[in-house]
C-alpha positions in Angstrom: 45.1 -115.7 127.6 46.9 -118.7 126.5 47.2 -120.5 130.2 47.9 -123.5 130.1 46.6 -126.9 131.7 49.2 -126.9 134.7 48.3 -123.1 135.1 49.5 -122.8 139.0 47.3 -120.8 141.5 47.6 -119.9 144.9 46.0 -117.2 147.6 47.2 -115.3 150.3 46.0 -116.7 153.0 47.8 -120.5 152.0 51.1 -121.6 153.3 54.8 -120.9 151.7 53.1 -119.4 148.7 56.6 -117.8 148.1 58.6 -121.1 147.9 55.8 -122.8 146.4 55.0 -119.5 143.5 59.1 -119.8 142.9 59.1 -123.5 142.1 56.7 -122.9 139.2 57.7 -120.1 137.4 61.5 -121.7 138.0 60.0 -124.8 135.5 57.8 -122.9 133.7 61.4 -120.8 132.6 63.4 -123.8 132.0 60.9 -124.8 129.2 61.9 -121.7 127.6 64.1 -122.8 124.5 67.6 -121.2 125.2 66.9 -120.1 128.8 70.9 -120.4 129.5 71.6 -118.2 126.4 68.6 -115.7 126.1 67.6 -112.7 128.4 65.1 -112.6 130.6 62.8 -109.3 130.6 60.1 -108.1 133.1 57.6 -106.6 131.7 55.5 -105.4 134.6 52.3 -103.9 133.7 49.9 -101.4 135.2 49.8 -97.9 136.6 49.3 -96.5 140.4 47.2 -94.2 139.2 44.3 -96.9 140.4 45.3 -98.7 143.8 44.3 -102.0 142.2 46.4 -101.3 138.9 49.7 -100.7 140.9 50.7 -104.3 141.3 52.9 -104.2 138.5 54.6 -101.7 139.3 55.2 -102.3 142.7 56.8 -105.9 141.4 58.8 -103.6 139.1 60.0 -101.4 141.7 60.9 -104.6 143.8 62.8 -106.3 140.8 64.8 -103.6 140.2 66.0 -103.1 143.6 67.1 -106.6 143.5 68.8 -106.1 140.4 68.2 -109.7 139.2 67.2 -108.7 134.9 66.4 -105.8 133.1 62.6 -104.8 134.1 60.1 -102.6 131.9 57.3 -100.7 134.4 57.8 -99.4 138.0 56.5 -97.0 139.8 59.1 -94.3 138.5 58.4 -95.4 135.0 55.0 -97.4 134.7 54.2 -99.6 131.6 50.6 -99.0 130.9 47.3 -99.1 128.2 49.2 -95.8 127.0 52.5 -97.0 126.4 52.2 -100.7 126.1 52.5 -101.0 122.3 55.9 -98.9 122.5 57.5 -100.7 124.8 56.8 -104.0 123.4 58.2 -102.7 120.2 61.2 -100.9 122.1 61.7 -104.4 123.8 61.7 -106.4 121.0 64.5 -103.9 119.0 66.8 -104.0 122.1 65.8 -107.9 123.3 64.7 -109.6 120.1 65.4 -112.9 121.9 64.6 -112.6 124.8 62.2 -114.4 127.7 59.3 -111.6 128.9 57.6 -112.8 132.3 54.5 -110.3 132.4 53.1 -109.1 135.4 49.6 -107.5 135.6 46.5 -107.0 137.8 43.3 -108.3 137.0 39.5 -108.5 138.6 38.1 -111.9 139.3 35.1 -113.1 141.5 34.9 -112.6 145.0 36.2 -115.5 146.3 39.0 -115.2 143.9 40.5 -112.1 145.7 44.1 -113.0 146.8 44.6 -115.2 144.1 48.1 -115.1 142.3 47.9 -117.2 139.0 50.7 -118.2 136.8 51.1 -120.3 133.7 53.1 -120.5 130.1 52.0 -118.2 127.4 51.0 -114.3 127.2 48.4 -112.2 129.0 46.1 -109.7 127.1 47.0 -106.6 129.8 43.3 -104.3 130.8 41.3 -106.9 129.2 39.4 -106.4 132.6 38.7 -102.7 132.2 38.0 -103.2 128.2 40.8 -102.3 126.6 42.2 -104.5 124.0 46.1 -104.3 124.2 48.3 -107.0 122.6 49.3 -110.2 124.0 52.7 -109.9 125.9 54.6 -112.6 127.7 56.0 -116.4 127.4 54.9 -116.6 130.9 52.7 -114.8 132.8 51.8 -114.2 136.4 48.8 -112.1 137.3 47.1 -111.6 140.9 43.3 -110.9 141.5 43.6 -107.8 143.2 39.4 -107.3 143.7 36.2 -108.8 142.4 35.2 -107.3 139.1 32.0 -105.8 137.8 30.7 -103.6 135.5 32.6 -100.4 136.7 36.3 -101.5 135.5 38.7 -98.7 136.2 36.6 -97.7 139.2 37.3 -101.4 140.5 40.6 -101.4 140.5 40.9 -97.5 141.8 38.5 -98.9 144.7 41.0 -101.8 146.0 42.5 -102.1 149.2 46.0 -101.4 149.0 46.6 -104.2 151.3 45.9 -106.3 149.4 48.0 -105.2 146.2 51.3 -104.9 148.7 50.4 -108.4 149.9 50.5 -109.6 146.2 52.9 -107.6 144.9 55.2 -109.1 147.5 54.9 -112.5 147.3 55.4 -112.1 143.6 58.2 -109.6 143.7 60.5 -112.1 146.2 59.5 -115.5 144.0 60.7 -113.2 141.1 63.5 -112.6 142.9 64.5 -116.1 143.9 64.2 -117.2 141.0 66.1 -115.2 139.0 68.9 -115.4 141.3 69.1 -118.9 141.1 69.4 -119.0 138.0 71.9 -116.1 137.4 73.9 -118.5 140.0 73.5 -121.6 137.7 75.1 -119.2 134.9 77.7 -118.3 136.9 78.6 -121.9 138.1 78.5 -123.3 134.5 80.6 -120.4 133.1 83.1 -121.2 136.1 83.1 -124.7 135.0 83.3 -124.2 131.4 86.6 -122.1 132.2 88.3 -124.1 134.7 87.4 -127.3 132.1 88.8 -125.3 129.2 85.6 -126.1 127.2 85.7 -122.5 126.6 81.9 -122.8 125.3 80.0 -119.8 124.6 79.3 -117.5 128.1 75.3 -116.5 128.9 74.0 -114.6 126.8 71.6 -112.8 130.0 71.7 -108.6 129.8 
C-alpha cells in the first residue's frame, strides 16, 4: 500500500484518538508539495451495501456536512469497486493538482478491530475482498472495521455497525479539524498578504 515508516495507528478504545488522528494527517498534508496552492479532495471509498464497507461513506457524508473540501463517495453517492476507475479519472480532469486523502475499510486480525491506520502514499481500495482496483491517495487513512477471513464480502456485510459509526466518527471530525485549520491558515495569510500589499497569488483550494 505504500505506508510509510511513521504510518500512525490508533484504536478505539485509546485516549483523544481525535486530537491525536488530527495531528498526523495535519503533518502528513503539509509535506504535500504546494499544500497552500493545491486542492484537497476526499476520496472516500466503499458502499453501505455491506455494514463493514460503509465507513467511507459515512466519513463522506460527515465531510460534506462540514463543508470543509470537495468530497467524492457518501452515502447519497458512494465511490465503490464499480465506479472507482471513473471517478479517479473524473477527479483527475476536474482536480489534476490536487491532494486526495482516501478513506476505505479494510479486514485485519482480530485484535486489530478498532484500529484506524494512517500514513503517506495510496491505498489499493477491496484489496481485502479480492478485487484489484488502482492505487488512489497521497495519504491514506483506513480503519479495521472486522477480522478478515476467507469469506470477504460476507466479512464486511457481517460487521457490527458499531463499530463502523465509532470509526467513521473519529475519522470524520479529525478530517474535519483539520481541514478547517487549514482553510483558517489560508484565510489568515490571504488577509495578510492584502493588508501587506504583497498582493501574492490567493489559495488555489476549490
Amino acid at each position: 500500500m505504500g505506508k510509510a515508516d511513521d504510518k500512525l495507528i490508533v484504536n478505539l478504545r485509546e485516549g483523544e484518538i481525535v486530537a491525536r488522528l488530527a495531528g498526523h494527517c495535519w503533518r502528513l498534508l503539509n509535506r504535500q508539495e504546494g499544500i497552500a496552492i493545491r486542492p484537497i479532495i476526499a476520496l472516500c471509498i466503499g458502499s453501505d451495501r455491506y455494514t463493514g464497507d460503509a465507513l467511507g461513506p459515512l466519513v463522506g457524508s460527515h465531510l460534506e456536512e462540514y463543508g470543509a473540501c470537495t468530497v467524492y463517495g457518501s452515502l447519497d453517492h458512494p465511490v465503490h469497486a464499480g465506479n472507482l476507475v471513473e471517478t479517479v479519472g473524473m477527479i483527475t480532469a476536474r482536480h489534476p493538482h490536487a491532494i486526495i486523502v482516501a478513506v476505505d475499510a479494510c479486514l485485519g486480525r482480530a485484535g486489530e478491530i478498532g484500529n484506524i491506520e494512517a500514513w503517506e502514499g495510496g491505498i489499493e481500495a477491496g484489496i481485502a475482498v479480492g478485487n484489484r482496483l488502482p492505487c488512489v491517495g497521497h495519504v491514506s487513512i483506513v480503519g479495521v472495521v472486522n477480522a478478515g477471513g476467507h469469506l470477504g464480502y460476507l466479512d464486511l456485510q457481517n460487521t457490527p455497525l458499531a463499530v463502523v459509526v465509532k470509526l467513521s466518527r473519529v475519522i470524520g471530525e479529525a478530517l474535519a479539524d483539520v481541514l478547517g485549520r487549514m482553510a483558517a491558515r489560508d484565510a489568515a495569510a490571504v488577509v495578510s498578504r492584502v493588508s501587506g500589499g504583497t498582493g501574492g497569488p490567493t489559495s488555489g483550494r476549490e
